[in-house]
C-alpha positions as CSV (number, residue, x, y, z in Angstrom):
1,X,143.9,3.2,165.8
2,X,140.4,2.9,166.9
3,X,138.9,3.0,170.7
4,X,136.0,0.8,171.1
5,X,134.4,1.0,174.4
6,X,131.3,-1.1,175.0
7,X,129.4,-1.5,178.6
8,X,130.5,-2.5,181.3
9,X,128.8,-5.6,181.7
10,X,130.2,-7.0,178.3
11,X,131.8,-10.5,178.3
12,X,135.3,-11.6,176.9
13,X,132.8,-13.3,174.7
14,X,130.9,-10.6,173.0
15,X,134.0,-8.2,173.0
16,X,135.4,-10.7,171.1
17,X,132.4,-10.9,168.4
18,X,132.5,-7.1,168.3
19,X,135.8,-6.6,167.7
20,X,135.6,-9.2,165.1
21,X,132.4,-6.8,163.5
22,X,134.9,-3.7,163.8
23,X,137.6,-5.6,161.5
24,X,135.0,-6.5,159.2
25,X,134.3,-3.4,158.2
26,X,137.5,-1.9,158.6
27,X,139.0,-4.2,156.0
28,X,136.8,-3.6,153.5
29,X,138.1,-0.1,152.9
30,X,140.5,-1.0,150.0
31,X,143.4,1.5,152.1
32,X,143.7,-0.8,155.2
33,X,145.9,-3.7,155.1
34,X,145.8,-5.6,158.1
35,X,143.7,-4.8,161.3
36,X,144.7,-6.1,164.9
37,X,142.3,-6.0,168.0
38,X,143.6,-5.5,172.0
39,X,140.6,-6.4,174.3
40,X,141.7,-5.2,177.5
41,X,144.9,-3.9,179.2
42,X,147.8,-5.3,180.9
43,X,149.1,-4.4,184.6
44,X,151.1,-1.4,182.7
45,X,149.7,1.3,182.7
46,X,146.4,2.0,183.4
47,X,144.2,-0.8,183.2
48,X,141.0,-1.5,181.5
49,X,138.2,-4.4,181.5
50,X,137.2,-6.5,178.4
51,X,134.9,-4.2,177.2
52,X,137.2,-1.6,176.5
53,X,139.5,-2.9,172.7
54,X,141.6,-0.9,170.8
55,X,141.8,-1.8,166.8
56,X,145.5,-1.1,165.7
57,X,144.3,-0.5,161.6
58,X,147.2,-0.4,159.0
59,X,147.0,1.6,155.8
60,X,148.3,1.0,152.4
61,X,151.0,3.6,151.4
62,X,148.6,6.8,150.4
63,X,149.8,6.4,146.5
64,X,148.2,2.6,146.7
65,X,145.2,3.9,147.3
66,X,142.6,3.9,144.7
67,X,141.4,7.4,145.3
68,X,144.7,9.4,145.7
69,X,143.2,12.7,146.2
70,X,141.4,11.2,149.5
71,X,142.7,12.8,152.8
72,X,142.8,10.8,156.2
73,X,140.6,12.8,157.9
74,X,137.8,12.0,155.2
75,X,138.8,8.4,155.4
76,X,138.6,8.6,159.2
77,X,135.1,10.3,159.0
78,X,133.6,7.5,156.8
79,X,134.8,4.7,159.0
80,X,133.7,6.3,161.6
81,X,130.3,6.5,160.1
82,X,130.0,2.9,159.3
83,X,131.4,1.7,162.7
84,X,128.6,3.7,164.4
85,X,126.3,1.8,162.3
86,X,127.6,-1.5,162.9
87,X,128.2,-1.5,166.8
88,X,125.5,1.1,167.9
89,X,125.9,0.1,171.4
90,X,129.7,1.2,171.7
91,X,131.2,4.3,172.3
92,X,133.7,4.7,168.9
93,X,136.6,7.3,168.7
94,X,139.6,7.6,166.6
95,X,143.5,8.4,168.0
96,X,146.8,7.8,167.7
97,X,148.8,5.0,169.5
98,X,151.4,7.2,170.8
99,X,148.8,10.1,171.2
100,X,146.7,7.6,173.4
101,X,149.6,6.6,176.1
102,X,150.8,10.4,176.1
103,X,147.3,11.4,176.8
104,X,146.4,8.4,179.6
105,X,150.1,9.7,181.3
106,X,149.3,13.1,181.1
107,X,145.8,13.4,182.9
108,X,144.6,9.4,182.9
109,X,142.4,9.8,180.3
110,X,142.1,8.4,176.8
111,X,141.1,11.5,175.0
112,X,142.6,14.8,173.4
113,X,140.3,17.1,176.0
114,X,138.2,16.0,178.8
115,X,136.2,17.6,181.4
116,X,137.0,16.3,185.0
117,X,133.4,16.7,187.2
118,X,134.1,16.4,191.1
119,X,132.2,15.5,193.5
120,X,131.4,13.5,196.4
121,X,127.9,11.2,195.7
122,X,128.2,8.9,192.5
123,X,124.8,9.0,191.5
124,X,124.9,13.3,192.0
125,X,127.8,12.9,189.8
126,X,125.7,10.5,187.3
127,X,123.1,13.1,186.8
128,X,125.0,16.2,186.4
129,X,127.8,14.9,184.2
130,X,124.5,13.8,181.7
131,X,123.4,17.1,181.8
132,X,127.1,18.6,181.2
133,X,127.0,16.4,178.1
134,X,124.2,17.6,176.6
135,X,125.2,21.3,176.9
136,X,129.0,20.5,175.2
137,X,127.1,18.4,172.5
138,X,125.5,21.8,171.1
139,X,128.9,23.6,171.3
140,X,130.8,23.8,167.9
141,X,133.9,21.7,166.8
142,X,133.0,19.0,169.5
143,X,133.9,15.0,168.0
144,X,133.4,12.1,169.9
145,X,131.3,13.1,172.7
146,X,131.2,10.6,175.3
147,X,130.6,10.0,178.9
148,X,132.8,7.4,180.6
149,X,130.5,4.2,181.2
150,X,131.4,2.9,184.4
151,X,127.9,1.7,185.9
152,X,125.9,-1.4,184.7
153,X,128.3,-3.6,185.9
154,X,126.7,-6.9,188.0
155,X,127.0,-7.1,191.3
156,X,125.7,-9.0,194.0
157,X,124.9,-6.7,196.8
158,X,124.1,-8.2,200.3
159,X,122.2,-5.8,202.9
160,X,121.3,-7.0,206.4
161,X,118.2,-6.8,208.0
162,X,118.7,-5.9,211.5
163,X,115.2,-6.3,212.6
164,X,115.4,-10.0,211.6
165,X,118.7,-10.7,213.0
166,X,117.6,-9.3,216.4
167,X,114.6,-11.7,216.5
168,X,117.6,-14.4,215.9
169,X,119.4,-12.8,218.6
170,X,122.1,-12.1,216.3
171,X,124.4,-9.0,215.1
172,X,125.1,-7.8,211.8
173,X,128.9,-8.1,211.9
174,X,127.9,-11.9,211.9
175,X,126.7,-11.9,208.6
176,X,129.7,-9.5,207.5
177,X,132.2,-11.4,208.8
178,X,130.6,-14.4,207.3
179,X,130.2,-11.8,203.4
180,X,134.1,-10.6,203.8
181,X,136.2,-14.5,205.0
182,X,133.7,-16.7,203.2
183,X,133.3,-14.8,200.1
184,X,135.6,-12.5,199.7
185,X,138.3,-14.8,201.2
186,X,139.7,-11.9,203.6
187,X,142.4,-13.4,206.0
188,X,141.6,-14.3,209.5
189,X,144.8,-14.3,210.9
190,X,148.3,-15.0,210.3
191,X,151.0,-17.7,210.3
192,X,154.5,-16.9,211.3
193,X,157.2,-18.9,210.6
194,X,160.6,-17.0,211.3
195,X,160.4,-13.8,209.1
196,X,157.7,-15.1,207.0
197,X,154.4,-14.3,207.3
198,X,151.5,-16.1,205.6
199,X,147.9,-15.3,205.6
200,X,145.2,-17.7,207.0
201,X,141.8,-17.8,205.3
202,X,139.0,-19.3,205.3
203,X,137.0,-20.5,202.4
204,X,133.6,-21.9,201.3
205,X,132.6,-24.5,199.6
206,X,132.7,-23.6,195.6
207,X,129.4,-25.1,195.5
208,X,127.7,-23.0,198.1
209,X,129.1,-19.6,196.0
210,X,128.2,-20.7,192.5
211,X,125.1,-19.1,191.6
212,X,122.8,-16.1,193.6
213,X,120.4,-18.6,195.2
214,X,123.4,-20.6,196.6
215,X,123.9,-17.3,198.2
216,X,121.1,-16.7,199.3
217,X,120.9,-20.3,201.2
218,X,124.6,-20.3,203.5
219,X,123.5,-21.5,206.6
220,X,124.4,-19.3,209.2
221,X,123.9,-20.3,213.4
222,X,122.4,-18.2,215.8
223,X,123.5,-17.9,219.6
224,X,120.6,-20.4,220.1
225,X,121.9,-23.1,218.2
226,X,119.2,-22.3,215.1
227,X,120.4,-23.1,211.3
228,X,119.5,-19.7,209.9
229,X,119.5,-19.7,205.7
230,X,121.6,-16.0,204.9
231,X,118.1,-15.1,203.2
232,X,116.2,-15.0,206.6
233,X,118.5,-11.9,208.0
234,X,119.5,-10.4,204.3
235,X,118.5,-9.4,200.9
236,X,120.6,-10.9,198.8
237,X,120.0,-9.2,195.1
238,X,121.9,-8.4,191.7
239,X,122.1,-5.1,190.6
240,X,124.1,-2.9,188.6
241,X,127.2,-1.4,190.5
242,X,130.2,0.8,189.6
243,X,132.7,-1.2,187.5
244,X,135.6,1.5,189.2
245,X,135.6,4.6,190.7
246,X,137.7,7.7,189.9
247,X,139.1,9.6,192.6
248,X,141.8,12.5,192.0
249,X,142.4,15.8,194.8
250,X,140.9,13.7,197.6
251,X,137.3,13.8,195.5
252,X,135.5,11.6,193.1
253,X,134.9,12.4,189.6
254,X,133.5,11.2,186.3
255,X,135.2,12.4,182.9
256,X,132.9,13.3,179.9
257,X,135.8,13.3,176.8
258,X,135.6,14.4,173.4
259,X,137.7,15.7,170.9
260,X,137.9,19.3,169.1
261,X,137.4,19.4,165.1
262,X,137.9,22.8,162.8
263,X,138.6,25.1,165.5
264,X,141.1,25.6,168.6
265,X,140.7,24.3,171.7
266,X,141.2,27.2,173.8
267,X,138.3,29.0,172.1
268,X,136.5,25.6,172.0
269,X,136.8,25.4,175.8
270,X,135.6,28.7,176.6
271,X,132.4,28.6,174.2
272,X,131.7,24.6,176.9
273,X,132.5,26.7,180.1
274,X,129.9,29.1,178.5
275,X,127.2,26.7,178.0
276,X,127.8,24.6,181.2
277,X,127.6,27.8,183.1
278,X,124.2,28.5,181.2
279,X,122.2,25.4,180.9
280,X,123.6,23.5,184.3
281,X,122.9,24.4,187.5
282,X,125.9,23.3,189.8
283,X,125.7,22.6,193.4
284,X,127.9,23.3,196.0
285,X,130.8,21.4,196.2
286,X,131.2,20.4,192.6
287,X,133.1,22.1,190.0
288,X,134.6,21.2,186.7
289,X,138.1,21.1,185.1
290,X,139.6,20.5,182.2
291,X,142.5,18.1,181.2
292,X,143.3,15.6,178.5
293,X,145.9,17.3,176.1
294,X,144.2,20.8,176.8
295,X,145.9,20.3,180.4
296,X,149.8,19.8,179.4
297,X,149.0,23.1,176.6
298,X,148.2,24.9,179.7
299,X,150.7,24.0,181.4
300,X,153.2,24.6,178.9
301,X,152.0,27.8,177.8
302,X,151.9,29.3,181.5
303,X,155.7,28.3,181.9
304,X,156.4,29.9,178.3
305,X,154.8,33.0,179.5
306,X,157.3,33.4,182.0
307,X,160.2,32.2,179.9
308,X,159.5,34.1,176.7
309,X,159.5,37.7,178.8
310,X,162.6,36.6,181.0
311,X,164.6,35.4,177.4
312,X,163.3,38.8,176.1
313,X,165.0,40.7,178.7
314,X,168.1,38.9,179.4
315,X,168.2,39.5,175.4
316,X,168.3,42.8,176.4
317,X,170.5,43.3,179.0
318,X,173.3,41.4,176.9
319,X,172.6,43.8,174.1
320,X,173.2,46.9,177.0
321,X,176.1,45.5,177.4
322,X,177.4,45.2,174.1
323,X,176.6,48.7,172.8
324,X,176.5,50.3,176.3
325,X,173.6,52.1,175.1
326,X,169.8,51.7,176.4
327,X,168.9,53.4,173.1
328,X,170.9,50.9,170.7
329,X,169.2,48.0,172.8
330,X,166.0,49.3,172.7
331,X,165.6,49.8,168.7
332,X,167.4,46.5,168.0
333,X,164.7,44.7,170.5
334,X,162.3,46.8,168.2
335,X,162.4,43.5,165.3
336,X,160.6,41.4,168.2
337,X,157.5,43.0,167.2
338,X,158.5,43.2,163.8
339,X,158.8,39.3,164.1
340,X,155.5,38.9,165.8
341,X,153.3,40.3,163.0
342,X,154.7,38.0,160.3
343,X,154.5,35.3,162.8
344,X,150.5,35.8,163.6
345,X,149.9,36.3,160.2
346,X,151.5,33.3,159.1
347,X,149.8,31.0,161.0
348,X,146.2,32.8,160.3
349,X,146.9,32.5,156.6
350,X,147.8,28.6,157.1
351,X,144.8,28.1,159.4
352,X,146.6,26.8,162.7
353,X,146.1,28.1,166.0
354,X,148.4,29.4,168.7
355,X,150.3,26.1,170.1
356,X,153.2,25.1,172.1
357,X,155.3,24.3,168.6
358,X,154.3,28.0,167.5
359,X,155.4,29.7,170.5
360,X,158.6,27.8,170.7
361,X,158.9,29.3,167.1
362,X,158.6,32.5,168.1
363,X,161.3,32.2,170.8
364,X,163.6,31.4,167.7
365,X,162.6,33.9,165.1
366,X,163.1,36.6,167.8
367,X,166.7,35.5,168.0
368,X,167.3,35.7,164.2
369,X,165.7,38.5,163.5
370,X,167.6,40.1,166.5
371,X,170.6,38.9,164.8
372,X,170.1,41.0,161.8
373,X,169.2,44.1,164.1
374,X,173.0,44.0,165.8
375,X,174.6,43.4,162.8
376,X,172.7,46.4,161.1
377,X,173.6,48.8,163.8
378,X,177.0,47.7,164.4
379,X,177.6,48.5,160.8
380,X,175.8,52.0,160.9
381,X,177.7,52.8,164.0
382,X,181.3,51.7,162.4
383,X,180.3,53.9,159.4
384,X,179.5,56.5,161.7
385,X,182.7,56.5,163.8
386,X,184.2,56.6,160.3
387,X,183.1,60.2,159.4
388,X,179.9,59.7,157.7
389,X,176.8,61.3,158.3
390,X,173.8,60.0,160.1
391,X,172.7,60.2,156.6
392,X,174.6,58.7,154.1
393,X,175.8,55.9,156.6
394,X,172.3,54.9,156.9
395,X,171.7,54.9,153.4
396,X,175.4,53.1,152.5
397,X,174.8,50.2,155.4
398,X,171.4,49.4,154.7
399,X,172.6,49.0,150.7
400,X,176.0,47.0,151.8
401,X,173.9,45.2,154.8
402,X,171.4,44.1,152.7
403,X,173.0,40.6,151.3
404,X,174.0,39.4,154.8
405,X,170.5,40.1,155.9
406,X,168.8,38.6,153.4
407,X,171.2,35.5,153.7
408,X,170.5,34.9,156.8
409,X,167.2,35.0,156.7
410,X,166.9,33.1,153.3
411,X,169.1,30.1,154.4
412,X,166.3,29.9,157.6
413,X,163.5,30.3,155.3
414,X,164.4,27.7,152.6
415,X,165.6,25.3,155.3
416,X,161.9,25.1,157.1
417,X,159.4,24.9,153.5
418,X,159.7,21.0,153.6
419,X,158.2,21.4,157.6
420,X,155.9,23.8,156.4
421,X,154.9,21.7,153.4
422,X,154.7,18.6,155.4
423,X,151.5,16.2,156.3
424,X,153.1,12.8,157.2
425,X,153.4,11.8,161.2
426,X,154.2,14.8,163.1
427,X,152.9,17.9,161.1
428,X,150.9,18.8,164.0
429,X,153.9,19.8,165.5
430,X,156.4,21.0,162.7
431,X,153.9,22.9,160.7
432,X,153.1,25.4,163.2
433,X,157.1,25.9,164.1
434,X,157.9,26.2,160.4
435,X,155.0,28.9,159.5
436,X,155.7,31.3,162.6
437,X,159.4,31.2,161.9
438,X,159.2,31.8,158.6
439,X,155.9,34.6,158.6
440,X,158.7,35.8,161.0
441,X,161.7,35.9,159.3
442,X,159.8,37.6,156.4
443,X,158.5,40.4,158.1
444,X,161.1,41.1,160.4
445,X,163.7,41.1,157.3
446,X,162.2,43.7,155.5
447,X,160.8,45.7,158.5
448,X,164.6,46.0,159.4
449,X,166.1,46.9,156.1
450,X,163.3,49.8,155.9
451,X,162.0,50.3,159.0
452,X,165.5,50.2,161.5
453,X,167.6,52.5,159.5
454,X,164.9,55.4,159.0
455,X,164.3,55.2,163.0
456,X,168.5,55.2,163.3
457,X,168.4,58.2,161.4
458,X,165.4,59.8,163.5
459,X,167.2,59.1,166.5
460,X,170.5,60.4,165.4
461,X,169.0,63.5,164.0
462,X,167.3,64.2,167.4
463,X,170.3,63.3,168.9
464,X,172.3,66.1,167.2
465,X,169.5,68.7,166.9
């Protein structure tokens, strides 16, 4: 799906003809099949004007496509080139449907990661989100840099000249009063009739609100009995106004959004706070922060940083309480590191980054691989209370251990390549799960068939010496 914003002052009519120019050349890639254009948003959700459209493009099943060796994101990157080309005065980005509404519910934005400039004075705002831009657009990885266009929409503004109304002998909230009932039809009173209540307003003529110099010429009467034209005791001009204003935390606040291309975000963020911190100069009481998707990852991963420690340590209490031991608990939570370095590893080799998916991965390969710890021990200690030596009932349960070990770990394994393997809707997410658990399992498997038994035996030894 492509986002197509254009400015503000755009009409149904020309968001229309570009969305029309959009499907054109959309369609004549040979992989899209059918492309469908929303100008606009409905009451649900949050809503947009007509110059914001969103292209729903379908593709051809990837082996119908002529070149079958073509990936989407090199598709994506050449329509993105010719759209550029064709509408030049539109902001173009490409997303997900699902993506987009997660995203707009998550921080009220429609990108993957956006930074939120507050402020108090819109035009203070104007000026240093520009220059914010300008420093991210020199930061690597950044796609579809763009500042939110919400000024340059028409608007009749109407200021009072208060030296001319008091040679009228009149007051300003005349001409207000006359702006906000005849205008802007605000109620003047109210009708009750029982328990319903209805607004009374008060409106003018159609005629005499048609154009600016109809404006311009409303009659108003001074205490003297004058005809006054509204022109005589205001300006009345057009100028380009704020088509909406965003206000979040009690402040106001524009959103420059982009998204993040062959790197993580978490380094990509940094490398932005770095270059807004160098080449902008921020006044007092404005500050940035950053939201988008980057937001709910932070989020996530600050309550996972609690979780994962607390799940490690309950782990380990329940494991003081199975072998009554500190010393039994302590080397079977030993395979958590063992589990870590295949995990890392794993996704460095398969160039992902550290994500919500991967660490939820790592809460389950700890628990496997922990697994295979207890029954190793438990075994070594059976053989032990048996009358073998720390010795040979090391060597005798790591050889009889070593099936159920590597069974467990191989059904796990096996079980998670299609995940691994997978590029279709939702790889993003099932990629980074399968690679940590399965670097994981690898590492932790053979680190405890080699690694656990000699430090059993160390400890043992020690134990006796």
């Amino acid at each position: 799906m492509w986002r197509v914003v254009s400015i503000p002052s755009t009409s149904l009519e020309q968001s229309i003809e570009i969305s029309k120019d959009v499907s054109k050349v959309l369609t004549a890639f040979p992989e899209v099949k059918t492309t469908i254009a929303m100008i606009g948003r409905a009451e649900k959700g949050e809503t947009a004007d007509v110059n914001y459209m969103e292209i729903y493009t379908e593709l051809n099943p990837h082996d119908e496509w002529p070149d079958a060796r073509r990936e989407m994101p090199d598709l994506v990157d050449e329509m993105r080139e010719q759209l550029e080309a064709a509408v030049p005065t539109a902001v173009i980005s490409f997303t997900q449907p699902i993506q987009m509404r997660v995203e707009e519910l998550i921080s009220g934005v429609r990108a993957t990661l956006a930074a939120k400039l507050y402020g108090q004075d819109l035009q203070e705002l104007d000026r240093i989100s520009q220059q914010v831009k300008n420093a991210i657009s020199q930061v690597e990885g950044v796609a579809d840099l763009s500042l939110e266009a919400n000024l340059g929409k028409p608007q009749i503004q109407i200021r009072v000249n208060r030296e001319q109304l008091a040679r009228y002998g009149m007051n300003a909230d005349e001409v207000l009063t006359l702006v906000r009932t005849g205008i802007g039809n605000e109620p003047v009173s109210t009708l009750i009739d029982g328990v319903k209540r209805f607004d009374i307003t008060v409106r003018l003529d159609d005629a005499a609100k048609m154009s600016v110099d109809a404006i311009r010429n409303i009659p108003l009467r001074s205490p003297g009995g004058a005809i006054v034209p509204l022109h005589k005791v205001a300006e009345v001009s057009v100028k380009e106004g704020y088509s909406f204003i965003r206000r979040e935390q009690l402040q106001r606040y524009a959103v420059i959004q982009m998204d993040v291309r062959g790197r993580d975000v978490d380094s990509f963020v940094q490398a932005a706070e770095a270059a807004i911190k160098e080449k902008v100069e921020m006044p007092p009481g404005y500050w940035i922060e950053w939201g988008g998707a980057f937001e709910n990852q932070q989020r996530a991963l600050t309550r996972l940083a609690i979780i994962v420690p607390l799940t490690i340590f309950f782990i380990f209490v329940l494991l003081y309480t199975a072998f009554n031991s500190i010393k039994y608990a302590t080397l079977i939570i030993a395979n958590v590191p063992f589990a870590t370095i295949g995990g890392i590893v794993s996704l460095y080799i398969s160039g992902q980054y550290l994500s919500v998916p991967s660490a939820i991965g790592f809460i389950a390969v700890f628990g496997v691989a922990m697994l295979n710890g207890i029954v190793l021990i438990s075994f070594l200690n059976e053989l032990r209370e048996k009358g073998l030596s720390v010795y040979d009932a090391v060597r005798k349960g790591a050889e009889m251990r070593l099936r159920p070990v590597m069974m467990t770990a191989s059904v796990a394994i096996l079980g998670l390549v299609p995940m691994l393997l997978s590029s279709g809707v939702g790889a993003e997410t099932q990629r980074p799960l399968a690679a940590v658990v399965i670097g994981g399992l690898i590492t932790s498997t053979l680190l405890t068939l080699v690694l656990l038994p000699v430090i059993y035996e160390w400890m043992e030894t020690r134990k006796q010496k």
